[in-house]
C-alpha positions in Angstrom: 19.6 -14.8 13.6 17.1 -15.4 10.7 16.9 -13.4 7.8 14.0 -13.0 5.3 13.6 -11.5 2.0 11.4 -8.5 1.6 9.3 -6.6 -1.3 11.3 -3.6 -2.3 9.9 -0.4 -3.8 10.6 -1.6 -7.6 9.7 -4.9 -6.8 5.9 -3.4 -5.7 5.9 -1.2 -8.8 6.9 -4.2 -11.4 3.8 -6.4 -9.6 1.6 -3.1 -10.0 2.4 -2.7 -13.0 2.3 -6.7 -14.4 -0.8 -7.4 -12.8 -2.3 -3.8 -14.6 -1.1 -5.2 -17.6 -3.3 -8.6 -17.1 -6.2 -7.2 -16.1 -6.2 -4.6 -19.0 -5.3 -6.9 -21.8 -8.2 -8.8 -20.6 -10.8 -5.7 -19.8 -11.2 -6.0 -16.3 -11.3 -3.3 -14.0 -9.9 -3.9 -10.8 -7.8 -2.6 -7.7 -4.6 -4.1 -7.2 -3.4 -4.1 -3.7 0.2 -5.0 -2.9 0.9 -5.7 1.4 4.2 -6.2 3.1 4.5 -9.7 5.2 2.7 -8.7 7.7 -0.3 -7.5 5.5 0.7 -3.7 5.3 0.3 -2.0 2.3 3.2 -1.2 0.3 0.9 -0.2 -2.9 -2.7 0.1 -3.9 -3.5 0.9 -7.8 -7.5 1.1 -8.5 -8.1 1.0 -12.4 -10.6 3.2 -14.0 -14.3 1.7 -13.7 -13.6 -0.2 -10.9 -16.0 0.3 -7.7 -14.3 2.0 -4.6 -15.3 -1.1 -2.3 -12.9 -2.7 -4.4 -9.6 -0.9 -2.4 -10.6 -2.0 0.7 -11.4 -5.7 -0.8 -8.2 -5.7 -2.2 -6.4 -4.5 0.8 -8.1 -7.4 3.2 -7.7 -10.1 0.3 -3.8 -8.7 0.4 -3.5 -8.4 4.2 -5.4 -12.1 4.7 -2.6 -13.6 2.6 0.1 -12.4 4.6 -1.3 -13.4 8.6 -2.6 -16.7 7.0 0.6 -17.4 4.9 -1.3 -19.1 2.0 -3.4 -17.9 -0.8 -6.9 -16.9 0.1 -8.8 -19.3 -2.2 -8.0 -22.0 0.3 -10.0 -19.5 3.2 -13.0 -19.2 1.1 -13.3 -22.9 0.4 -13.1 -24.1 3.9 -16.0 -21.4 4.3 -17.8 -23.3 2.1 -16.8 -26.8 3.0 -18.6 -25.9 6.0 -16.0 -24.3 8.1 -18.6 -21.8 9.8 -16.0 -20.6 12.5 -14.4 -19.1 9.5 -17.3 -16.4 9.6 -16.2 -14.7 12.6 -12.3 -14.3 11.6 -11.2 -10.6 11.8 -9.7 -10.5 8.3 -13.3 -11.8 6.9 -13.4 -9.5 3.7 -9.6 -11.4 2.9 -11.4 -14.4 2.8 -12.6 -14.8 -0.6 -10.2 -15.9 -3.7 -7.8 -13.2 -4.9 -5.1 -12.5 -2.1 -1.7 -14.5 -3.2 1.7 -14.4 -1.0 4.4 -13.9 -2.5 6.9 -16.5 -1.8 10.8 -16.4 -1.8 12.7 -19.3 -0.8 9.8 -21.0 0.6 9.3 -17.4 2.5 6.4 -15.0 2.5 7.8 -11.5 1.1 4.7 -10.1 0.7 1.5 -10.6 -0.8 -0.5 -9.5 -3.7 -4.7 -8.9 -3.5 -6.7 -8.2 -6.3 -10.3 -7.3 -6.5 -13.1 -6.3 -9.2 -14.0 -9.1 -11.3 -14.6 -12.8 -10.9 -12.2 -15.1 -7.8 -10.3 -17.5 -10.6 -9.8 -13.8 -12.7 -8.7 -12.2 -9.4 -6.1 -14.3 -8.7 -5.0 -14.9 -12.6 -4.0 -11.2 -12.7 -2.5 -11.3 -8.8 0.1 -14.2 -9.9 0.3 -12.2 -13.0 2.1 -9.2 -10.8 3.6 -11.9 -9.0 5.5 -13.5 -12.0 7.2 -10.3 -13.0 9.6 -10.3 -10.0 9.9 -14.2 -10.3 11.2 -14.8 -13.5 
């Protein structure tokens, strides 16, 4: 039988808060969606300013991570290396830069999506969260 790590309650709360800590300490106003391994939300924190579409972004960019194993970024750039099929994927809002798994042993644990300001900012303040639990 295999075993696999998973996100626990404080370890959601430290990325929550890490990656609130990022995006505040620069002035970005953003949602911060954190999913279990299979893309189910274990946590969703929406900073004040930030748009409401932004949850649901978040949530996709966090789910997308988790069925795709990889970080979103590499989604949205076959996208626009021409990978049109990519159009028509289920997860489409996940797509776009900002949805980062979290990896444990070479395992997905869970995944972190971010949403509100600019993809390379997105996913600064997702490994942000992320880095709290790693060090």
């Amino acid at each position: 039988m295999q075993q696999k790590p998973v996100l626990t309650l404080d370890d959601v709360n430290a990325i929550l808060d890490a990656a609130q800590q990022e995006a505040e300490a620069n002035g970005w106003a953003v949602t911060i969606a954190v999913a279990d391994d299979g893309g189910h939300l274990l946590g969703l924190r929406r900073l004040d300013g930030c748009p409401a579409m932004a949850s649901y972004i978040a949530s996709e960019k966090a789910r997308a991570a988790a069925l795709g194993r990889r970080e979103t970024q590499a989604f949205e750039e076959m996208i626009n290396g021409g990978r049109a099929a990519f159009l028509s994927a289920p997860v489409l809002q996940g797509m776009l830069t900002g949805g980062v798994p979290v990896l444990v042993d070479g395992q997905v644990a869970g995944t972190v999506g971010i949403s509100g300001v600019k993809p390379d900012q997105d996913a600064q303040i997702a490994k942000a969260g992320i880095q709290a639990i790693s060090a």
